[in-house]
N, CA, C and O atoms as a Tinker XYZ file with bonds, in Angstrom:
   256  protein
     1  N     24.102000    7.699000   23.142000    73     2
     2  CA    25.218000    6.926000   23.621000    64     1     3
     3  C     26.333000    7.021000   22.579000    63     2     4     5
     4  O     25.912000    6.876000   21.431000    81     3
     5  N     28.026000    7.286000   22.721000    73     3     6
     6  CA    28.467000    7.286000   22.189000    64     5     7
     7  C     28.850000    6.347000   21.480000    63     6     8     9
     8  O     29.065000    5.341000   22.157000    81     7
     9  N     29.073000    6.193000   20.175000    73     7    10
    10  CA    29.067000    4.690000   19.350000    64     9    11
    11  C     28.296000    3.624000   18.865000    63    10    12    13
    12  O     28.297000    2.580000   18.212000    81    11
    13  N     27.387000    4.729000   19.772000    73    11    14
    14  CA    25.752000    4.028000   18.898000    64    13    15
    15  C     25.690000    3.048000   20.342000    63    14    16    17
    16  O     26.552000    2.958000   21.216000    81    15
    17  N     24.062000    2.204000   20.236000    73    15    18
    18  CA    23.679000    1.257000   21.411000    64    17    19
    19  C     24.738000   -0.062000   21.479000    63    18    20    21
    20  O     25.416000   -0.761000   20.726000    81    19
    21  N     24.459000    0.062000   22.665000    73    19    22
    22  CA    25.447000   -1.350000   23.173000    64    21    23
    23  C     24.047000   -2.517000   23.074000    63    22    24    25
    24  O     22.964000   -2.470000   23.657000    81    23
    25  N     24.543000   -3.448000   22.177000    73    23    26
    26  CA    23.777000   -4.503000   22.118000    64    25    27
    27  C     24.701000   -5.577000   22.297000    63    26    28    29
    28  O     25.856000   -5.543000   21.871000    81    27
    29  N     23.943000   -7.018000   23.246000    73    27    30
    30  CA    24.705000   -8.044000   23.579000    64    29    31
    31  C     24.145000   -8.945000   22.908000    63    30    32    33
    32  O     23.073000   -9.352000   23.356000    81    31
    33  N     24.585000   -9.460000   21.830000    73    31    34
    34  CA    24.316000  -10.796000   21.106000    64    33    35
    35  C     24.287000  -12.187000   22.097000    63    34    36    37
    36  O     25.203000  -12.242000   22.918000    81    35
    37  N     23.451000  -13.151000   22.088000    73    35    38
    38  CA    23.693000  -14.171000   23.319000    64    37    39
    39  C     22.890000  -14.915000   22.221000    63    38    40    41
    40  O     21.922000  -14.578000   21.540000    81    39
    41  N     23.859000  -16.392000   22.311000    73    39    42
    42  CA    23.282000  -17.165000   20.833000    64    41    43
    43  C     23.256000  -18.472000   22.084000    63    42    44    45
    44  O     24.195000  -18.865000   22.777000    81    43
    45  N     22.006000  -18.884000   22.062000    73    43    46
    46  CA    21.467000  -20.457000   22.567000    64    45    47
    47  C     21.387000  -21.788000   22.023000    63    46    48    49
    48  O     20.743000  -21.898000   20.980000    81    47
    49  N     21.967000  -22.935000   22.571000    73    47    50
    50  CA    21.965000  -24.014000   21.852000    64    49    51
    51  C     21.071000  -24.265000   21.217000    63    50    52    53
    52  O     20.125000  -24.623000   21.919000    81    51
    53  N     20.714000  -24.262000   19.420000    73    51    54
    54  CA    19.604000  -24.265000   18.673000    64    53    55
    55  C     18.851000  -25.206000   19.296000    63    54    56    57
    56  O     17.838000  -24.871000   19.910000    81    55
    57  N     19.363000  -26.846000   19.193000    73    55    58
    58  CA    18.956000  -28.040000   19.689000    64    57    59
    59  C     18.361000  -28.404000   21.056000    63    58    60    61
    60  O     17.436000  -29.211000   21.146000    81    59
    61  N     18.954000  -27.741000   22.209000    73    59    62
    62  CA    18.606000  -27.966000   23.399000    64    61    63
    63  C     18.595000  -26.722000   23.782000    63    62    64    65
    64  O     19.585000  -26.431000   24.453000    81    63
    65  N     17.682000  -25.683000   23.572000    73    63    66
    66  CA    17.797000  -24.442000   24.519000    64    65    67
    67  C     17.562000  -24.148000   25.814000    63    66    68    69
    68  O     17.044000  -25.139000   26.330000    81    67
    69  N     17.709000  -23.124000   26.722000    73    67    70
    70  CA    17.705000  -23.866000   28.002000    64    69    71
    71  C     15.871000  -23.301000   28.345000    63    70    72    73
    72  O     15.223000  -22.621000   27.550000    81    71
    73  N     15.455000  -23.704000   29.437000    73    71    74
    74  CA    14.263000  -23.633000   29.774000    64    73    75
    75  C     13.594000  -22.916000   30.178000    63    74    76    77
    76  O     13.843000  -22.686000   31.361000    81    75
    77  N     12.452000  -22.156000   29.624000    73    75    78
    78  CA    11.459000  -20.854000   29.702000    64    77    79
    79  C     12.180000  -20.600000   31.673000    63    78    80    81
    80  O     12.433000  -21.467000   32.509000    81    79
    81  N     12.257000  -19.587000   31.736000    73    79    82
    82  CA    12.335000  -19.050000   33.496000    64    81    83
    83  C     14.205000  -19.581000   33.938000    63    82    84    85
    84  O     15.048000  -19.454000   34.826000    81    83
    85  N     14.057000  -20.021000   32.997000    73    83    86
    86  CA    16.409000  -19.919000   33.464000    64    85    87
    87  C     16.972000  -19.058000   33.638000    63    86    88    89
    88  O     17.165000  -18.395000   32.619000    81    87
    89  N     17.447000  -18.626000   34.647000    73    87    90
    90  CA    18.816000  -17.479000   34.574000    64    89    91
    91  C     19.979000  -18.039000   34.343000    63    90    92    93
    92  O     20.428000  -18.989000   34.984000    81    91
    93  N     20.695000  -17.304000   33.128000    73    91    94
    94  CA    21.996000  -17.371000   32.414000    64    93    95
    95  C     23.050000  -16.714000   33.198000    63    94    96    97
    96  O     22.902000  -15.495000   33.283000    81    95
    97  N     24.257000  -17.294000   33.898000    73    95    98
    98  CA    25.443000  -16.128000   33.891000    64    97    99
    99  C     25.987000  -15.922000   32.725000    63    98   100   101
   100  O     26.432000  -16.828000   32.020000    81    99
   101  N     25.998000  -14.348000   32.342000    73    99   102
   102  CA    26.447000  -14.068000   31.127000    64   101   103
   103  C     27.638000  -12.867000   31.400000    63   102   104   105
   104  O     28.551000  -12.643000   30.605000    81   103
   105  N     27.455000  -12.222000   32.553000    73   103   106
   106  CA    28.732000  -11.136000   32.704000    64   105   107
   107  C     29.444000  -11.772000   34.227000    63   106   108   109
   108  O     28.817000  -11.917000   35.276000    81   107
   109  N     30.341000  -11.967000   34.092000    73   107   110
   110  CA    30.625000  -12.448000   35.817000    64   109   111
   111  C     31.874000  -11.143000   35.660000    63   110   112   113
   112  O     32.716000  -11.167000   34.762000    81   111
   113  N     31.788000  -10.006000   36.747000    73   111   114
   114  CA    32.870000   -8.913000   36.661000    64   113   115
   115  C     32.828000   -8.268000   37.782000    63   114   116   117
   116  O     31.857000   -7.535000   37.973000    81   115
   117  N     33.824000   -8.373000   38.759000    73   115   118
   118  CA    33.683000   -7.345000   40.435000    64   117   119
   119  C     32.799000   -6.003000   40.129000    63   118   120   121
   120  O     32.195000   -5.500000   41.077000    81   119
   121  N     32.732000   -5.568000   39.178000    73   119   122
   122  CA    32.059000   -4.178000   38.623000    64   121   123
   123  C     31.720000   -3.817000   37.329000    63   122   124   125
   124  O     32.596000   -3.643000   36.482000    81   123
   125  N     30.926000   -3.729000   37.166000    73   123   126
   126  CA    29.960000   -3.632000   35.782000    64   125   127
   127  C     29.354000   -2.216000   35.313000    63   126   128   129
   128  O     28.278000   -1.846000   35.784000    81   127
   129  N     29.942000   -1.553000   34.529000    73   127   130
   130  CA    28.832000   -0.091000   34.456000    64   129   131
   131  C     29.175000   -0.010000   33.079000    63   130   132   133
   132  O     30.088000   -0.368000   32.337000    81   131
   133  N     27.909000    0.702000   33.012000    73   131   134
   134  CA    26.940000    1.018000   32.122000    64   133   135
   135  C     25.750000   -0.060000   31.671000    63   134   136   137
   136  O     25.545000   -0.924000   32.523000    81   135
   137  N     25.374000   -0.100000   31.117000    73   135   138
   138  CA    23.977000   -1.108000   30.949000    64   137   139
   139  C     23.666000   -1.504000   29.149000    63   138   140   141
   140  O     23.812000   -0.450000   28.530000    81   139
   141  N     23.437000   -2.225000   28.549000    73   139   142
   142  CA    23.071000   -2.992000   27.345000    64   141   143
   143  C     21.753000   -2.214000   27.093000    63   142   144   145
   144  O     21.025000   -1.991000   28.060000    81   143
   145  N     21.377000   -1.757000   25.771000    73   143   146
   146  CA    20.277000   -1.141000   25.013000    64   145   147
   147  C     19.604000   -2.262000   24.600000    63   146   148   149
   148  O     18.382000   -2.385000   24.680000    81   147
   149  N     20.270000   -2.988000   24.212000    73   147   150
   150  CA    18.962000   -4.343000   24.159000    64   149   151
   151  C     20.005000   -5.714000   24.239000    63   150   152   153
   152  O     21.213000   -5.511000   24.360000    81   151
   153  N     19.515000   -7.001000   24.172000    73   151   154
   154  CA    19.817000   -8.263000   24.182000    64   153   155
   155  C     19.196000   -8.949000   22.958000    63   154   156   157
   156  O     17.993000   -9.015000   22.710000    81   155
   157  N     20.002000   -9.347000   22.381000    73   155   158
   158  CA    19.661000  -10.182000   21.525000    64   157   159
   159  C     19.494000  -11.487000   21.074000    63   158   160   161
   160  O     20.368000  -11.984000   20.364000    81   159
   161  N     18.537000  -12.092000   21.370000    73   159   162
   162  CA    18.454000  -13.351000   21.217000    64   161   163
   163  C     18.336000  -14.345000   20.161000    63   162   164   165
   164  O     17.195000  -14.390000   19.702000    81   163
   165  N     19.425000  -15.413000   19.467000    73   163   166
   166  CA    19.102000  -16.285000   18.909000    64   165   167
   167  C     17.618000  -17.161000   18.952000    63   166   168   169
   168  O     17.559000  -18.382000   18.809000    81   167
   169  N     16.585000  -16.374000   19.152000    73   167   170
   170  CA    14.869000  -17.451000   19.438000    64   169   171
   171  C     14.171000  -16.192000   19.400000    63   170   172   173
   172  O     14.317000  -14.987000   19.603000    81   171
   173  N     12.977000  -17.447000   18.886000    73   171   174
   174  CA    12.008000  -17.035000   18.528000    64   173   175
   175  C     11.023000  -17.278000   18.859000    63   174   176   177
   176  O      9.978000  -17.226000   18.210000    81   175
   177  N     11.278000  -17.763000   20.537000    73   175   178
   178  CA    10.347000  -18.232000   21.419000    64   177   179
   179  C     10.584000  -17.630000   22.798000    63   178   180   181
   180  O      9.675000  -17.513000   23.620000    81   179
   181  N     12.116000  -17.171000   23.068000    73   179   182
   182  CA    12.604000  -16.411000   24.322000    64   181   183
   183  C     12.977000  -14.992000   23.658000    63   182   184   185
   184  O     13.160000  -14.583000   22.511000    81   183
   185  N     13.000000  -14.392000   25.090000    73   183   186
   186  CA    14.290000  -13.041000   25.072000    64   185   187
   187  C     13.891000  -13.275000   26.673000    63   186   188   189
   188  O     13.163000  -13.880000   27.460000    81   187
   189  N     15.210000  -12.075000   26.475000    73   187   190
   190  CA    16.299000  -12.503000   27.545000    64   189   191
   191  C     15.938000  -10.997000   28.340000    63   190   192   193
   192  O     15.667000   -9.983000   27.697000    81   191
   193  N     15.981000  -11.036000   29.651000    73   191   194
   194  CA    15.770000   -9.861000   30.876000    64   193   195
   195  C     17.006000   -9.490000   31.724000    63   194   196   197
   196  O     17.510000  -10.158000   32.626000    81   195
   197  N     17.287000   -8.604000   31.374000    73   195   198
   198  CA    18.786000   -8.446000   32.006000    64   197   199
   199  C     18.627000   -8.352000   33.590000    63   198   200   201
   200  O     17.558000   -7.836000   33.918000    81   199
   201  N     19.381000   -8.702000   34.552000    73   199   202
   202  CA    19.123000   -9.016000   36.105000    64   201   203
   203  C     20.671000   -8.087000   36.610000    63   202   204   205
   204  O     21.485000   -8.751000   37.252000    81   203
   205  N     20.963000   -6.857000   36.362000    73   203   206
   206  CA    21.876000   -6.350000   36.993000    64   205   207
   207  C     22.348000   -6.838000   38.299000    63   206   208   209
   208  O     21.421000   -6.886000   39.108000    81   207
   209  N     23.538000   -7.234000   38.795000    73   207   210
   210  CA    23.330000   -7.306000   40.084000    64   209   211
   211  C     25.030000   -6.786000   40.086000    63   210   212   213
   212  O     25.721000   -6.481000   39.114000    81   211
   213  N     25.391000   -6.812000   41.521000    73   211   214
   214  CA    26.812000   -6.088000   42.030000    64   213   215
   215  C     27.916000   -7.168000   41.431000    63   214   216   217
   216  O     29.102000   -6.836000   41.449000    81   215
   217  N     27.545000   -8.416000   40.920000    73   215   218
   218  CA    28.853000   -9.671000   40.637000    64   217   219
   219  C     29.146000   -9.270000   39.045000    63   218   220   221
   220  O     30.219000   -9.328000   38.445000    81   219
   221  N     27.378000   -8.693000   38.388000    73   219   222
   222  CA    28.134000   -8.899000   37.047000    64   221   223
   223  C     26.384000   -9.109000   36.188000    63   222   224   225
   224  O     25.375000   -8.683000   36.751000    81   223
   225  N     26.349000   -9.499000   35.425000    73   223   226
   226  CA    25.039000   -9.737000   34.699000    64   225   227
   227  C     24.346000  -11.210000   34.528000    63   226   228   229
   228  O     24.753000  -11.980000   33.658000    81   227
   229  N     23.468000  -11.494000   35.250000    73   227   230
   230  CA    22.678000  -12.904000   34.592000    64   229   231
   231  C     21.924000  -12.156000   33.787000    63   230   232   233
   232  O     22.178000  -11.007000   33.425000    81   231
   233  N     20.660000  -13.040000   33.403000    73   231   234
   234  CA    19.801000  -12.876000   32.495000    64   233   235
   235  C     18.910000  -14.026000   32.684000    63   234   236   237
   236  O     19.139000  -15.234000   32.747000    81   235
   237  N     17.826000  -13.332000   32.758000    73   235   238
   238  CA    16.464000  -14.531000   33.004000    64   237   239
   239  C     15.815000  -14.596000   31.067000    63   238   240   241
   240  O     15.992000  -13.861000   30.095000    81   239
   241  N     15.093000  -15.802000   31.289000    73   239   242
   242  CA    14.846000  -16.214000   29.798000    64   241   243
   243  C     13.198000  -16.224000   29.885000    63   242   244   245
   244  O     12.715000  -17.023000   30.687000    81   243
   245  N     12.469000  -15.550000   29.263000    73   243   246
   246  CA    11.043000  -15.655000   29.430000    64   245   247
   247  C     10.416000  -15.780000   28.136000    63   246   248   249
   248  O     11.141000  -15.356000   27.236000    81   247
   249  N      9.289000  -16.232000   27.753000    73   247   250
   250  CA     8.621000  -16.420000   26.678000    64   249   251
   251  C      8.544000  -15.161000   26.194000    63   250   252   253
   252  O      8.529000  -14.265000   27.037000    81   251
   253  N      8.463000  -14.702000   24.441000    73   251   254
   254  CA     8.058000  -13.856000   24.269000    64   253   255
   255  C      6.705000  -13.244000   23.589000    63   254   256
   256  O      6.529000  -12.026000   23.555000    81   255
C-alpha cells in the first residue's frame, strides 16, 4: 500500500467504555473506498471489527 498501512486509531471512554457487542458509527460517508489494515484500539479488553457497509464504516466491539 502506498504510504505504508492505513491504520484507524479509535480511542474509548477510559471510564465508561461502551459494551462488549456495540456497534460504533465511526465513518458516516455516501462512499467509502479503500479499507483500514488494522484498527486500533485504546483496550485491553476489546478490538474493534470493521462492518463495511454502502453509508460508511461502523465497527462492532468484541472481547479479545
Amino acid at each position: 500500500m502506498p504510504g505504508g498501512p492505513a491504520v484507524l486509531p479509535l480511542r474509548l471512554h477510559t471510564e465508561r467504555p461502551p459494551a462488549e457487542g456495540s456497534t460504533l458509527p465511526v465513518v458516516d460517508a455516501p462512499r467509502l473506498r479503500g479499507r483500514f489494515s488494522r484498527i486500533a484500539v485504546n483496550s485491553d479488553g476489546l478490538r474493534a471489527v470493521p462492518v463495511y457497509t454502502a453509508e460508511g464504516l461502523p465497527v462492532r466491539l468484541v472481547e479479545r
